[in-house]
N, C-alpha and C positions, 0 to 999 in steps of 0.2 A: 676716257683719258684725254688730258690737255693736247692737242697739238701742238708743233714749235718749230720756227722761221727763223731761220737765221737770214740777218738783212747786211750786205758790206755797203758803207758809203750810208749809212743811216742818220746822221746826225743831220741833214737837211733836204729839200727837196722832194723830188720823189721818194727819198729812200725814208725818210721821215715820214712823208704821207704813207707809203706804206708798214710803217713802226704803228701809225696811230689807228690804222686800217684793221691792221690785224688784232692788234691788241683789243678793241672795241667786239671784233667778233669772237672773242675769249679764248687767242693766241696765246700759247710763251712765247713774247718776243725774244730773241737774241740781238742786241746791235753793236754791230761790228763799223767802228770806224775812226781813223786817223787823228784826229782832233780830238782836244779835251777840253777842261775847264768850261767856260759859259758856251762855247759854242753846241756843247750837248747836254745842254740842261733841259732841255724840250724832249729830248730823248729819252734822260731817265724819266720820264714821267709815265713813261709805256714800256720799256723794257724792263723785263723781267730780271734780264743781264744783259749788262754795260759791259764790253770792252776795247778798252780806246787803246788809244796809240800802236796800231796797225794798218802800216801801209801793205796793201794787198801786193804790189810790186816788189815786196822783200822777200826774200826764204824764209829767212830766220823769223820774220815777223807773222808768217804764213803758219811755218812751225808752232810759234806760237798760239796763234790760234787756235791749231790742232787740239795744244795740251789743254787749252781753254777748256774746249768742250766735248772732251776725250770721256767716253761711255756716254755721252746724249742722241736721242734719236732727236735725227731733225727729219721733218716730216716734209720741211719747203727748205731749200737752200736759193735764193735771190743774189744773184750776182749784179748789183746796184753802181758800184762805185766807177765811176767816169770823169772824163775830161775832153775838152772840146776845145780847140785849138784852132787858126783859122792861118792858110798858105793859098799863096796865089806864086802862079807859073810865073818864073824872073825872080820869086824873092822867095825860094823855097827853103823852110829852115827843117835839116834834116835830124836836128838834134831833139826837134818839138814832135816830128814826124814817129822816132824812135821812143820818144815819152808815151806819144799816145798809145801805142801799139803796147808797151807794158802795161799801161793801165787797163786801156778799153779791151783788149786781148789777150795776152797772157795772162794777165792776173786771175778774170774769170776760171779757165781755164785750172791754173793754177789752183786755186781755195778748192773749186772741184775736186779734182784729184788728192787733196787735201782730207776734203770732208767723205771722203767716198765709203767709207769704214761706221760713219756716222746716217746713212743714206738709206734704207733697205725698202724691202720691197712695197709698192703703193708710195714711195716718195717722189720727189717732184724736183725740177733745177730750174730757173727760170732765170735767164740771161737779159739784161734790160741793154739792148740794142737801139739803131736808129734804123727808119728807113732810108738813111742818107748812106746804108752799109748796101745799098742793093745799088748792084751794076746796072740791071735792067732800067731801075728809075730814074737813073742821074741823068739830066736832062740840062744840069747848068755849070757842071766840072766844079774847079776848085775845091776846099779842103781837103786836102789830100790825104792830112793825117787821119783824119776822123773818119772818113770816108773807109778808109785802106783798113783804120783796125778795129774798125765795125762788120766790113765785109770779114775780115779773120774772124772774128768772135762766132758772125753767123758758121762759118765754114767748123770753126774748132764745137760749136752747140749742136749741128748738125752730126757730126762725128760722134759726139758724146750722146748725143739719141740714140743710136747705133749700138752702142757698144752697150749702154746702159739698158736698151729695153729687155735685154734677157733675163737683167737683176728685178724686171719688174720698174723701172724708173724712169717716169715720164720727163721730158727735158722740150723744153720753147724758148723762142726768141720771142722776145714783144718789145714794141718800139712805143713810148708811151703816147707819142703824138709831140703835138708845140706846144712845150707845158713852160707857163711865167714861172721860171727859177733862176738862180743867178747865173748858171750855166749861158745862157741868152739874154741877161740884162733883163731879165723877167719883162721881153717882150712877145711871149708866146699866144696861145688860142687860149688856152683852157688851164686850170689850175691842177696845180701836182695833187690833191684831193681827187678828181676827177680822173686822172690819169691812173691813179694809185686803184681807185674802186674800177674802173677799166681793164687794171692789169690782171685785179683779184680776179676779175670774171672768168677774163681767160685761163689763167691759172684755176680755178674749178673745174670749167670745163676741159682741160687738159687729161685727155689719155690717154695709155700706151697704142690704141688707134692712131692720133695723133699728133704723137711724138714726132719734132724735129720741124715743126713746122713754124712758121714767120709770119707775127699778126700783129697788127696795129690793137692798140687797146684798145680799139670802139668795136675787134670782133672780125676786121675784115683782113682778110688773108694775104699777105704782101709778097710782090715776083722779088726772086733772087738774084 
C-alpha cells in the first residue's frame, strides 16, 4: 500500500524539496499551501493532491482542510509552513512578534489536532523547527519573534509526543540546518534538497522510542 504525506507550506523551499523527496520515493503527496497560480506549479508536478489557498493560521481554512482529506490515512503529517521575521531590543514590533507565533506555532499545532482522526497508529508528525527555538543555544539574542515561537512549537511537539505515543504516533522536531531559501535571501550552508533528504532520514528513523525528541537534519541531537 502507497504511503501518504501531507506537507503545509509546500509550494517552495523546504517544503517543496520535500514534495519532490517524497514523491521520488513512491509517496502520495498531499501539498497543502497558501498560494496559487504559477507559484505552485513546481508542485503539481509531485503532488498527487494540490490544495491551495490555505492559510494554516485560519480556522475556517484549517477546517477546511480537514474536509479536504477527511477518510485519508496519512501516514507522515509535516508541519513545514513558516515565517522568519527579524527584531532587535529598542525597535521591537509586537504585531510581527504575534504573526510569528500564529504561523511558526499555533498553526503546527493547530493542523495536528486537526488531522488527528486522519493519524493512526505507526503514523508520524514531523514539526520543521529552528535550532534558534533552543534557549540553551542562543548565544547572540535578538529575534525575538522567531526565536519565542520556535521554542513554543518545540514545547507544544514535545506535548504532542506525549500524548500521541499511546495512539502509537511518533512526533520530532527537526531543524533543517542553513538551507539557501528565500526565507534567508538564499544565503544559507546547504540546499533545501539536502536538508529535505536529511529530514527524511530522521523522519525514518523516528520511533515511539524516540519520540519528542530535537535533531538537526544531519542526525545530531539538539539541547532545549
Amino acid at each position: 500500500m502507497t504511503s501518504t504525506v501531507l506537507i503545509t507550506g509546500a509550494n517552495r523551499g523546504v517544503g517543496l524539496a520535500l514534495a519532490r523527496h517524497y514523491h521520488a520515493a513512491g509517496w502520495a503527496v498531499i501539498g497543502v499551501c497558501r498560494s496559487g497560480g504559477e507559484e505552485v506549479a513546481e508542485l503539481r508536478e509531485v503532488a498527487e493532491t494540490l490544495i491551495e489557498g490555505i492559510d494554516v493560521t485560519r480556522p475556517d481554512d484549517v477546517t477546511r482542510l480537514q474536509r479536504e482529506v477527511a477518510g485519508r490515512r496519512l501516514d507522515l503529517l509535516i508541519n513545514n509552513a513558516g515565517m522568519l521575521r527579524d527584531e532587535s531590543l529598542g525597535e521591537i514590533d509586537f504585531d510581527s512578534i504575534r504573526e510569528q507565533m500564529e504561523i511558526n506555532a499555533y498553526a503546527p499545532l493547530r493542523v495536528t489536532e486537526a488531522l488527528l482522526g486522519n493519524l493512526g497508529e505507526g503514523g508520524k508528525v514531523a514539526n520543521i523547527t529552528s535550532r534558534m527555538g533552543s534557549i540553551a543555544d542562543n548565544d547572540s539574542g535578538g529575534r525575538y519573534g522567531y526565536r519565542a515561537s520556535k521554542a513554543a512549537l518545540n514545547a507544544f511537539g514535545k506535548s504532542l509526543a506525549m500524548d500521541l505515543k499511546p495512539r502509537g504516533i511518533a512526533v520530532a522536531q527537526l531543524h533543517p540546518g542553513y538551507v539557501k531559501t528565500r526565507m534567508v535571501n538564499f544565503g544559507g550552508l546547504i540546499s533545501a534538497e539536502e536538508a529535505a533528504t536529511g529530514i527524511a532520514q530522521c523522519i525514518h528513523e523516528l520511533t515511539l522510542h524516540t519520540t519528542g525528541g530535537f535533531w538537526h537534519s544531519n542526525g545530531e541531537e539538539l539541547p532545549w
